[in-house]
Backbone as a chain_set.jsonl record, in Angstrom:
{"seq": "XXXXXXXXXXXXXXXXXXXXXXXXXXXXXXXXXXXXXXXXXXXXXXXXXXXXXXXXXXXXXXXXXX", "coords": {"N": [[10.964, -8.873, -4.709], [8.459, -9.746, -2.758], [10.374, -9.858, -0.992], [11.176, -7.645, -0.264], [8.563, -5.936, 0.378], [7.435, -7.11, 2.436], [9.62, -6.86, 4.59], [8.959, -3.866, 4.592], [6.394, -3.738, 5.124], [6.887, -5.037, 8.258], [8.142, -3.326, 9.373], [6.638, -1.142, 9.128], [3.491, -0.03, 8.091], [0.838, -2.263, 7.081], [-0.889, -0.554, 5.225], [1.621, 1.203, 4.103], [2.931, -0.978, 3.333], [1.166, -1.425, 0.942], [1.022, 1.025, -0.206], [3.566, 1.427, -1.473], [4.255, -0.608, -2.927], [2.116, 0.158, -4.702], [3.565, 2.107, -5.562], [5.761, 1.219, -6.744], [4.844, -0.942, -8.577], [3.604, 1.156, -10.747], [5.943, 2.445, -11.492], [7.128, 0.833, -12.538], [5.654, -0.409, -14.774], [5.929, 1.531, -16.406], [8.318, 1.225, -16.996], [7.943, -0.691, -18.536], [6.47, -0.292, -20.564], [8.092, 1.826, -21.808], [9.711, 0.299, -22.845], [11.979, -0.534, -21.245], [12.368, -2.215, -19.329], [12.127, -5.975, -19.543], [9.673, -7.337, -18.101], [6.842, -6.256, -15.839], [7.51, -7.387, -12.51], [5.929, -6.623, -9.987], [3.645, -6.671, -10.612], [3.555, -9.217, -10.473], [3.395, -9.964, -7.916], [1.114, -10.198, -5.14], [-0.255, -7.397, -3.676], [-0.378, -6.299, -0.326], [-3.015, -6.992, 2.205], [-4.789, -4.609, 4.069], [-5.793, -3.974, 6.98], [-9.482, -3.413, 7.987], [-10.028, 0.041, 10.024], [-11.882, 0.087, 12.723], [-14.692, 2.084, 13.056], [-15.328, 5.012, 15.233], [-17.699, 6.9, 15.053], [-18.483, 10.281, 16.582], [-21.546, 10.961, 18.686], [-24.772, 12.457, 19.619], [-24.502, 12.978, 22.108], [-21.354, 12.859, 23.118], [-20.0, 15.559, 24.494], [-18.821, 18.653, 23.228], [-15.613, 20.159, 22.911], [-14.877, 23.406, 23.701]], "CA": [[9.829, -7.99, -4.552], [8.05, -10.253, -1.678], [10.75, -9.809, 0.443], [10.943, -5.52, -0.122], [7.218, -5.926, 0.578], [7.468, -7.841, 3.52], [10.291, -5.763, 5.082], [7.889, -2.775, 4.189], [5.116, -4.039, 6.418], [7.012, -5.455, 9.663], [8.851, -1.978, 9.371], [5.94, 0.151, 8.887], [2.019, -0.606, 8.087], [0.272, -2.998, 5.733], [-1.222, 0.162, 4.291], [2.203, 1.967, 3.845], [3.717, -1.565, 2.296], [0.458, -1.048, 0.158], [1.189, 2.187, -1.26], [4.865, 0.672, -1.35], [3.602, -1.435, -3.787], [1.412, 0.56, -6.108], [4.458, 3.471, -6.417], [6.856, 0.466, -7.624], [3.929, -1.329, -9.511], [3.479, 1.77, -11.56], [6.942, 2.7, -11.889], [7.962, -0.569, -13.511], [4.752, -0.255, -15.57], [6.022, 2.73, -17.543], [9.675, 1.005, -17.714], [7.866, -2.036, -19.451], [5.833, 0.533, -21.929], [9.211, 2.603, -22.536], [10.628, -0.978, -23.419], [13.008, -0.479, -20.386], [12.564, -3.525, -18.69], [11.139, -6.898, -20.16], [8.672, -7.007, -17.471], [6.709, -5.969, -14.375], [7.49, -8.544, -11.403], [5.311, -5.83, -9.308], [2.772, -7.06, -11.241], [3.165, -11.142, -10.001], [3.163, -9.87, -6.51], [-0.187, -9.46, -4.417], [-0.254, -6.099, -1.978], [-0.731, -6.594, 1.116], [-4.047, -6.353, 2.546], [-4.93, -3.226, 5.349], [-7.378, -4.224, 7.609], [-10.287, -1.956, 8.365], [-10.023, 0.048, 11.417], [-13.15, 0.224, 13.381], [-14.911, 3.817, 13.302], [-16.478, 5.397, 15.982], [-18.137, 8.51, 14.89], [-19.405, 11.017, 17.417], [-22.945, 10.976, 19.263], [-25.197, 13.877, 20.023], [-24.302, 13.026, 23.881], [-20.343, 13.711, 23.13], [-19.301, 16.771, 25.063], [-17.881, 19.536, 22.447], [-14.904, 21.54, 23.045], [-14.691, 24.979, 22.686]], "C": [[9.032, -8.37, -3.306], [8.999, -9.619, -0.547], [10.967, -8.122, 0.709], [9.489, -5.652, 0.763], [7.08, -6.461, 2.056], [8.158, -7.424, 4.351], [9.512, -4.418, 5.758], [6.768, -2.696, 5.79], [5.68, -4.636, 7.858], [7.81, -4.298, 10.0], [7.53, -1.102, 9.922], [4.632, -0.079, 9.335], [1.934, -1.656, 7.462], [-0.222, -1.819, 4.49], [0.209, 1.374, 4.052], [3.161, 0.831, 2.869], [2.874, -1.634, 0.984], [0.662, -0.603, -1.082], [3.119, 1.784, -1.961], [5.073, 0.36, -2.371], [2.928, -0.781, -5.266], [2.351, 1.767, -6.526], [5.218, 2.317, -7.644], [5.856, 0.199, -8.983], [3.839, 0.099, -11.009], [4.422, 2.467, -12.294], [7.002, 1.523, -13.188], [6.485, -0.772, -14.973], [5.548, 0.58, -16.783], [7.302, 2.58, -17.836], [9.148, 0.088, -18.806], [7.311, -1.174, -20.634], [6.83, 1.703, -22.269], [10.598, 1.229, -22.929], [12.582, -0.948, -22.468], [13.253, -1.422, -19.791], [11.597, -4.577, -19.894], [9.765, -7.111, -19.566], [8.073, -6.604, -16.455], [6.668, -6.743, -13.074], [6.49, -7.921, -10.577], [4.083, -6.388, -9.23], [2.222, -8.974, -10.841], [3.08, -11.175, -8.416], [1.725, -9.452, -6.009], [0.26, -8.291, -3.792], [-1.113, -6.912, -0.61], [-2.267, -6.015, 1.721], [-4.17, -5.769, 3.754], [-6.092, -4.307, 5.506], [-7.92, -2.863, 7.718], [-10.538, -1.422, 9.34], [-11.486, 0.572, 11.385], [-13.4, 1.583, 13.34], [-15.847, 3.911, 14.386], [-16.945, 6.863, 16.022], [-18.999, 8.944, 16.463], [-21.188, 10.986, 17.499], [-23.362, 12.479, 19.579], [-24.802, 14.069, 21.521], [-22.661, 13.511, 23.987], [-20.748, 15.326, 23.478], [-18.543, 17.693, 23.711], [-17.083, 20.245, 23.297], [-14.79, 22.504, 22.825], [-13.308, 25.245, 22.394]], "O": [[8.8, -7.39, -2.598], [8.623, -9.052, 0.478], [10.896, -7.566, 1.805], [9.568, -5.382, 1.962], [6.312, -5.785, 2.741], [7.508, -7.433, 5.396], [9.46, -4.051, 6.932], [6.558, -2.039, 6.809], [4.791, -4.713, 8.706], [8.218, -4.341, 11.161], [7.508, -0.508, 11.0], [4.369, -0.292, 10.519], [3.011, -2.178, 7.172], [-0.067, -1.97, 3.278], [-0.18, 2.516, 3.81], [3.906, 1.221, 1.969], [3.486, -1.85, -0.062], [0.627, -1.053, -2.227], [3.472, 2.118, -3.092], [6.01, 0.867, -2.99], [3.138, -1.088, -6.439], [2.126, 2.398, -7.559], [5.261, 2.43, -8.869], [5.928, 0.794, -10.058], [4.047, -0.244, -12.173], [4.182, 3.016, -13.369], [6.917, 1.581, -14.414], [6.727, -1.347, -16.034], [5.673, 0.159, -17.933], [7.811, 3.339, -18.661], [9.741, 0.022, -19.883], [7.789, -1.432, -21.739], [6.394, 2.571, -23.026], [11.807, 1.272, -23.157], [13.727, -1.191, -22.848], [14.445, -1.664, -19.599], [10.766, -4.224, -20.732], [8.771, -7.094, -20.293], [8.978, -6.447, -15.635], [5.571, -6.686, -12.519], [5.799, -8.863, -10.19], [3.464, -6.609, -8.189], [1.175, -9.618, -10.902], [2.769, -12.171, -7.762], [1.211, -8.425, -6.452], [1.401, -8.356, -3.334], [-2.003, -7.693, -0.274], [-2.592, -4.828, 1.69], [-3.642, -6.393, 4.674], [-6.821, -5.015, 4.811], [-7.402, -1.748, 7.64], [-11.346, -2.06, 10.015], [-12.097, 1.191, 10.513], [-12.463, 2.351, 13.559], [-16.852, 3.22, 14.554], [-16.633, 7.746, 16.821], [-19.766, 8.286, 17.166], [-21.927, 10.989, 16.514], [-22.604, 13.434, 19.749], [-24.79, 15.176, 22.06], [-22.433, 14.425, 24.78], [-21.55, 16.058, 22.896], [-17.541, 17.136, 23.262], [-17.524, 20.874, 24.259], [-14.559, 22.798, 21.653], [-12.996, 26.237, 21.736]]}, "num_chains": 1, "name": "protein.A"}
């Protein structure tokens, strides 16, 4: 599961090995509560943390386009 995850993110984003993460996580959830698997490994793994990109919202001095 680390190393999917880890793949994931030098492939992609941090926030796409993220979501990566919480599809499996919730998959394997609903195998363990349909007694499909014994348990969720998804679950012993951290996600990966996104950093926060910087925002720079618009000023009244920005120029609009028409």
């Amino acid at each position: 599961m680390r190393r999917f995850i880890t793949r994931v993110q030098t492939a992609q984003t941090a926030a796409t090995a993220k979501e990566a993460h919480r599809v499996l996580r919730t998959a394997l959830t609903a195998a363990v509560r349909e007694e499909l698997i014994a348990r969720n490994v998804a679950s012993l793994v951290e996600p990966p943390r996104v950093k926060q990109r910087e925002i720079n919202p618009w000023s009244l001095k920005d120029p609009v386009l028409p």
